[in-house]
N, C-alpha and C positions, 0 to 999 in steps of 0.2 A: 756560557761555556759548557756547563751541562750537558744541554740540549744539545746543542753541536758534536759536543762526544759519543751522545747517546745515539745520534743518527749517523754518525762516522763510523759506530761498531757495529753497527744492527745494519742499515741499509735500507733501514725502514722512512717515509716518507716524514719531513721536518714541517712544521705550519709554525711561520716566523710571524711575529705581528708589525715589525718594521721593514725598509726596506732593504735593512742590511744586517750582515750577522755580527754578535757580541753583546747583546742587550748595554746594560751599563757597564762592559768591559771591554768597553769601545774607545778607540782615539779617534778626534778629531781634530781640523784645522781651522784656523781662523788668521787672516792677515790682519798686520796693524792699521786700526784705523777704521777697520769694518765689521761688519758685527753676522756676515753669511759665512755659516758653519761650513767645511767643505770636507769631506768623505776619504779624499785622498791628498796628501801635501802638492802642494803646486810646482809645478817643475822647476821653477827656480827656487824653490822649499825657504821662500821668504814668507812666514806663518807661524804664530805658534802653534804647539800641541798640545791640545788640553785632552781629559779624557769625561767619558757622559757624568762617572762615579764619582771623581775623584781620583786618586792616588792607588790604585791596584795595579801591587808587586805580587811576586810570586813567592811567596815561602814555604818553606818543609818542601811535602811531596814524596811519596814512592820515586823511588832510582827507575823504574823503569818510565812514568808517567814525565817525568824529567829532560828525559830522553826522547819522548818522544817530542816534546813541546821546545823542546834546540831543534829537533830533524824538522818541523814545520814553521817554525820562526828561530832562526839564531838568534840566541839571546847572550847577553851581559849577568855578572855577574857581582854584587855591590856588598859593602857592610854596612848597617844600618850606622845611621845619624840621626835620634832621636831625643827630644829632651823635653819638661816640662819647662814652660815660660812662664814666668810671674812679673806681667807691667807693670805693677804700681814698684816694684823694686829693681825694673829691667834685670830680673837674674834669671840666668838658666840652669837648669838642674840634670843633666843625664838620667836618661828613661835605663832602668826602675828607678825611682828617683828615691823610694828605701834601702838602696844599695849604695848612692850619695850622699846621708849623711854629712859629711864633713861641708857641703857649698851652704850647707844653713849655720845660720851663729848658733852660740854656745848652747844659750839656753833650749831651743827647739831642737837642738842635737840631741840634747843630753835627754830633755822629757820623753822623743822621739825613742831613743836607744831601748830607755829604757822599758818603755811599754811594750814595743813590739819583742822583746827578750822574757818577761813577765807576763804576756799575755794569757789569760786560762786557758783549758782547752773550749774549741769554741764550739761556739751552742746560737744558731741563728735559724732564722726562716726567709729575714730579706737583705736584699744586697748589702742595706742602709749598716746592719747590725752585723753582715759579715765584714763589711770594709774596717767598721771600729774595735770588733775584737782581732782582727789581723794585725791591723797597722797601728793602734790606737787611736784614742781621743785626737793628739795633734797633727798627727799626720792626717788623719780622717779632714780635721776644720781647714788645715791650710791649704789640701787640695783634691784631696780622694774623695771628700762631700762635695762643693763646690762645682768641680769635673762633672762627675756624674748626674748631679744637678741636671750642669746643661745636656752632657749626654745621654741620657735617658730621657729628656725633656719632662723634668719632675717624677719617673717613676722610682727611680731608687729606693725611696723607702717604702714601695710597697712589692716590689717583685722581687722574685729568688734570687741568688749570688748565681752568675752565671761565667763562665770561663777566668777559670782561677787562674791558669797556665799564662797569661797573659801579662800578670805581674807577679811571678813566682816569690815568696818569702827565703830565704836561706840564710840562716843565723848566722852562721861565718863569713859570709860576705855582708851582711848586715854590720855586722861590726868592725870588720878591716873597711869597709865603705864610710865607718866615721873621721876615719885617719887618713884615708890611703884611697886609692885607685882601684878599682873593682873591674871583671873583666865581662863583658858583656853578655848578657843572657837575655832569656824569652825564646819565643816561638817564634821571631823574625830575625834573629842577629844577621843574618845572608839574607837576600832575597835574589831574584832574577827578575829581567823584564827585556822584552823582544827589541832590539837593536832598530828596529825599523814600527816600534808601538806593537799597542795591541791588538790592533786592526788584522797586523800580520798572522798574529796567533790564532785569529777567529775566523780570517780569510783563509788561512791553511786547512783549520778544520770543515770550513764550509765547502771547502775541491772536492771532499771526499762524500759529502751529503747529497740526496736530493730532498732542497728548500723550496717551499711555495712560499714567496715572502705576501707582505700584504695582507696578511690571514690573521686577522684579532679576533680572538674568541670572544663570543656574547654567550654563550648559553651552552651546556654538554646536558644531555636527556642521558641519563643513567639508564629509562626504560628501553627507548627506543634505539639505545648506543650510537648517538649520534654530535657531531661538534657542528656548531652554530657561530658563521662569521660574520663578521662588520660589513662584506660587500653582500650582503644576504645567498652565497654559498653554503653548504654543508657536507660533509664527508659522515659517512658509516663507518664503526669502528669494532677491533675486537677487541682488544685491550688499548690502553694509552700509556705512554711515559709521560709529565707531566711535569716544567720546571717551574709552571706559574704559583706566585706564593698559596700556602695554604690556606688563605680564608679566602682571599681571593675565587681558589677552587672552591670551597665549598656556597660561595656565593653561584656561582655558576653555575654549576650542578644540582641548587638549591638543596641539598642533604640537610638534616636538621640534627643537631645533638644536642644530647643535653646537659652537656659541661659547659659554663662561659668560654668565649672566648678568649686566649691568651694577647696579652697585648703587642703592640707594633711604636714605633716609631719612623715617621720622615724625615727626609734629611735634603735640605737645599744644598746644592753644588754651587758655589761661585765661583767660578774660574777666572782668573787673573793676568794678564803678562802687560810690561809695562817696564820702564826707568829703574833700574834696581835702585835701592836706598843702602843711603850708607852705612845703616846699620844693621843691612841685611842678614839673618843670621846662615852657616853653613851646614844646617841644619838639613838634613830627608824631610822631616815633620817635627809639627809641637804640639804639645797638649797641653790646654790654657784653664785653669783653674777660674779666669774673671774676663771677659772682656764686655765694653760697652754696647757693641751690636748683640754680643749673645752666641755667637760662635763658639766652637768647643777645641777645633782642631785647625793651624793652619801647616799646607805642606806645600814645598818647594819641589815641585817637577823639576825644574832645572838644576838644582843642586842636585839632582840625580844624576841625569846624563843633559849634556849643552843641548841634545838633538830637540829637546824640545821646544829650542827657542828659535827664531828665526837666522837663517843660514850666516848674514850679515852680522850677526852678534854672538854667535859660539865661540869665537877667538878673545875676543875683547869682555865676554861676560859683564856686558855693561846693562843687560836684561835680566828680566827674571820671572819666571811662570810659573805661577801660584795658583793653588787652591784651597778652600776654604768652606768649612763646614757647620753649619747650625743643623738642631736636632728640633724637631716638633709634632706634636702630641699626633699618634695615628690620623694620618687625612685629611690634616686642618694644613691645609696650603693658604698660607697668604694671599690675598689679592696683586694683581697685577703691582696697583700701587704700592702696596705694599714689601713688595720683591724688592721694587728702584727704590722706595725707602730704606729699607736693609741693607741695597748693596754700596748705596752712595754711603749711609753709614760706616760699612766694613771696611771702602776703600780711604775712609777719612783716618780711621783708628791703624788699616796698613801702614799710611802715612804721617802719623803722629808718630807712630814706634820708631821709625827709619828704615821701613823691609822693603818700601815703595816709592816713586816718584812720580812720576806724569803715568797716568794708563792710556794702555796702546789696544787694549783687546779685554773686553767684560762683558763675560757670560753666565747665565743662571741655568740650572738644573734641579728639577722635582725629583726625585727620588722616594715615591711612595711607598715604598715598605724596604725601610733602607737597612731598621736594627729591629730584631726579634726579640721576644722575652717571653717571661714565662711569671704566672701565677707562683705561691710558693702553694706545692702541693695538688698541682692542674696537672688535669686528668686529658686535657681538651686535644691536647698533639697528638697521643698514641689513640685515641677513639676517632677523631678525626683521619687521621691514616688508616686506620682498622674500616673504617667505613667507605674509603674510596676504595681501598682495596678490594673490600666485597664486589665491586660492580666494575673491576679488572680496570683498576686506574694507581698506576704503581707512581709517587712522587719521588721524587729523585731531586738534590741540589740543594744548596744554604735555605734557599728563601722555603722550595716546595715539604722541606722536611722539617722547617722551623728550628734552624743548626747552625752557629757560623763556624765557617770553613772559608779557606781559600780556595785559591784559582785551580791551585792542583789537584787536590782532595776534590775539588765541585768533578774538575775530567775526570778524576780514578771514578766517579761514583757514576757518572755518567757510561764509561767505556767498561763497564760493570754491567748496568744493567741493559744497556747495550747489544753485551756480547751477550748476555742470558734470553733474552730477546731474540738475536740471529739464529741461536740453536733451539730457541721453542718452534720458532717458524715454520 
């Protein structure tokens, strides 16, 4: 989405590596029963809609960035439904789930209160050590260690605390949250999402570009300012905007620094739709402290908007399209067998909860540099920046800046430098 902004403000020429725009903030279709992806719904839009990423909604955002992303896809507007799931006690918790106090018994109330109300002031260097003086020891073991376990794919206790904003602390609502109802916060309470997917949003910005698709980058010569592709083409350049992640670039470019590199994590996409289960929850998404495949996250596209289920089951909601997320160690993708290990796994554990019945549609997605992090104390992102920049290579966007943001923030920052671009021209 970046990139597509960045070539929608500037006018300058887009090198896509697929053949269609939206990298992983792409929607896709798939009919029950068959397993070929298809680009656009079928005209009798009997298919579910999965997406490449997962579950990308649109939160926050600049008013004007906003506006602009209804005028090129009309979009919906939702409040979030999120909660943490704990299987061995099938309970659910409302996300912040330290704003929930009162769904745990007495005693993890009471110890819970207490610590996060007494906590020192805090003194950390990694995640591991800020999560347990935030939240305490019990909330740390029952699900804030645990979580991030899986979602970091084991980094937690060695890299920095990284976006706080995400589970905000607030001591008055921590404490009416032991008794009482609490009123929803974070940096998603709204979200948006295009009426017609996010194809629509990427295809609008894509009108306004000119895309050479089929253009995968092998190699960028700093000396000789030139981009090097997979069908052995290349272009001359004077400067670049660049959304591809940053190690990735600096592989490319072969630059060499001398700070380690920050670390990465992958993330398998399994996309789901199938038989809803009776104990399907009405949930947007969940965040799973334990499960036996290894998953961290699972989320319901279709408790979002029906459109994502096949046309014949948005009345009767007797469907359900699901996705599902595991985390793992930068690069290390599973073997093939290994994928249909994991997913016949996941679909058995959908179905043991009660969120699934028969599947009609199972798809997998690699997602190689899905979650960013950081050393505590790494020097590696701003020298890394500093050094593409010297040889007029400006990185732009979550993955290229080493940053997570959303869909709107990735266009502001894109239609940014962009514009700064069309007037250097």
């Amino acid at each position: 989405m970046t990139g597509l902004a960045a070539g929608w403000a500037s006018g300058l020429p887009v090198f896509e590596a697929e053949s269609a725009p939206g990298g992983i903030c792409s929607s896709y279709y798939i009919r029950p029963g068959d397993s070929a992806r298809l680009s656009r719904t079928p005209r009798d839009e009997e298919a579910y809609r999965f997406e490449i990423g997962g579950g990308h909604w649109i939160f926050g955002g600049d008013p004007a960035v906003l506006r602009l992303i209804r005028r090129l896809a009309p979009a919906k507007e939702y409040e979030r439904r999120s909660s943490v799931y704990f299987p061995g006690q099938n309970l659910y918790v409302p996300y912040p789930l330290q704003n929930h106090l009162r769904c745990f018994d007495r005693e993890l109330r009471s110890k819970a209160l207490v610590e996060i109300l007494t906590a020192p002031k805090p003194r950390f260097k990694t995640m591991a050590e800020w999560l347990k003086q935030s939240f305490g020891p019990t909330l740390t073991g029952a699900f804030f260690g645990p979580f991030h376990e899986l979602y970091t794919a084991g980094l937690w206790k060695t890299i920095a605390p990284q976006d706080p904003y995400k589970s905000p602390i607030d001591a008055g609502l921590v404490i009416r949250g032991a008794s009482d109802s609490t009123p929803a916060i974070g940096y998603n309470t709204t979200f948006l999402y295009p009426r017609a997917g996010l194809n629509a949003l990427a295809q609008g910005l894509a009108h306004g570009c000119d895309i050479h698709y089929g253009k995968r980058v092998t190699r960028i010569n700093t000396t000789k300012k030139t981009v090097q592709f997979e069908d052995g083409t290349s272009v001359i350049y004077q400067s670049l905007i660049s959304t591809l992640p940053l190690n990735r670039m600096l592989e490319m470019t072969r630059l060499q620094l001398d700070e380690p590199p920050d670390p990465f994590t992958s993330v398998l996409v399994l996309n789901v739709g199938g038989v809803r289960g009776e104990r399907c929850p009405p949930d947007h998404w969940l965040y799973m402290p334990a499960s036996r495949a290894g998953f961290h996250r699972v989320g319901f596209y279709s408790n979002v908007d029906a459109s994502f289920l096949p046309r014949s089951a948005r009345t009767r909601r007797n469907r359900v399209s699901i996705y599902v997320e595991r985390a793992y160690p930068g690069g290390q993708r599973p073997s093939p067998e290994g994928i249909q290990d994991y997913s016949d796994a996941t679909v058995c554990e959908l179905q043991d909860w009660g969120f699934l019945k028969d599947v009609e549609a199972l798809d997998p997605t690699w997602i190689d540099v899905a979650y960013t992090w950081s050393w505590p104390g790494s020097k590696w992102r701003a020298a890394a920046l500093k050094a593409l920049e010297k040889h007029d290579i400006q990185m732009v966007g979550r993955y290229a800046r080493w940053t997570f943001q959303g869909i709107a923030d990735s266009i502001r920052d894109g239609l940014y430098v962009g514009s700064a671009s069309r007037v250097n021209a």
